[in-house]
C-alpha angles and dihedrals in degrees: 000000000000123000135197142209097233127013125183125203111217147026121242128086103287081067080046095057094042094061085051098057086041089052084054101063109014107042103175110032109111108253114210114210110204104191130175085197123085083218128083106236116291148181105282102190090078092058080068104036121359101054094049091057088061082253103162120278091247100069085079100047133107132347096205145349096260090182084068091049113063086246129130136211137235103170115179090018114134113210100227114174128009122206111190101182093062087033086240147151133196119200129204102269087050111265132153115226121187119207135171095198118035120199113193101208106155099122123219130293139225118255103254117234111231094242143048101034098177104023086056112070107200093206118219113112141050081261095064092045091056102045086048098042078063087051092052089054090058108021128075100183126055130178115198121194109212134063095208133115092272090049093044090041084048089048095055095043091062095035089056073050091064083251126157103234129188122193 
């Protein structure tokens, strides 16, 4: 089992910011980065604003050069079980990770609505982007649930599209 000195659970920025006040005081010790997501961590304003925009791709992507940074990556790794006393993790294929420090980074999730699983898009990651910016090409009505600043930034995205919204 391998085990590292410091092991963060998530991939968003709060995992990003992490490495980086890792890098700041302990320049050498190997970082394992456990993500659901098949992305590194990356800006996520733009998933709201800039790509919309038909901003570049890029302005999304990467945080950091991990390479460079002694981290590896897990990408599409699910942390499924967590035993503290042995100051261990076991993801979802099974296997057994070791770690001295343990960073919780997974963010927070939207309530699920007890219906629709796969007609209702909960919008938080590249993945979701991607899969609404499909819906956009073929769909002229959209209602979105959620007045806050990711609904009204998601509004005004489909409504610079020429897209029926409802709030």
């Amino acid at each position: 089992m391998k085990r590292y000195p410091y092991l963060i659970v998530g991939g968003g920025m709060c995992a990003d910011a992490a490495i980086g006040g890792i890098r700041q005081h302990d320049k050498v010790a190997e970082i394992g980065l456990f993500s659901d997501e098949h992305f590194p961590p990356y800006n996520r304003p733009p998933l709201s604003k800039g790509l919309w925009k038909d901003e570049e791709f890029e302005v999304i992507w990467r945080r950091r050069r991990y390479d460079t940074l002694g981290v590896e990556e897990h990408l599409t790794t699910h942390i499924a079980s967590i035993d503290r006393a042995s100051k261990t993790v076991i993801d979802s294929y099974g296997n057994a990770w070791g770690y001295e420090k343990l960073l919780l980074a997974v963010g927070a999730s939207s309530p699920r609505l007890p219906y629709g699983d796969d007609a209702i898009l909960y919008y938080r990651t590249l993945d979701d982007y991607f899969r609404l910016w499909d819906e956009v090409q073929g769909g002229q009505r959209f209602l979105i649930i959620g007045g806050g600043f990711i609904g009204a930034e998601i509004a005004a995205a489909l409504r610079m599209h020429e897209k029926d919204v409802t709030m």
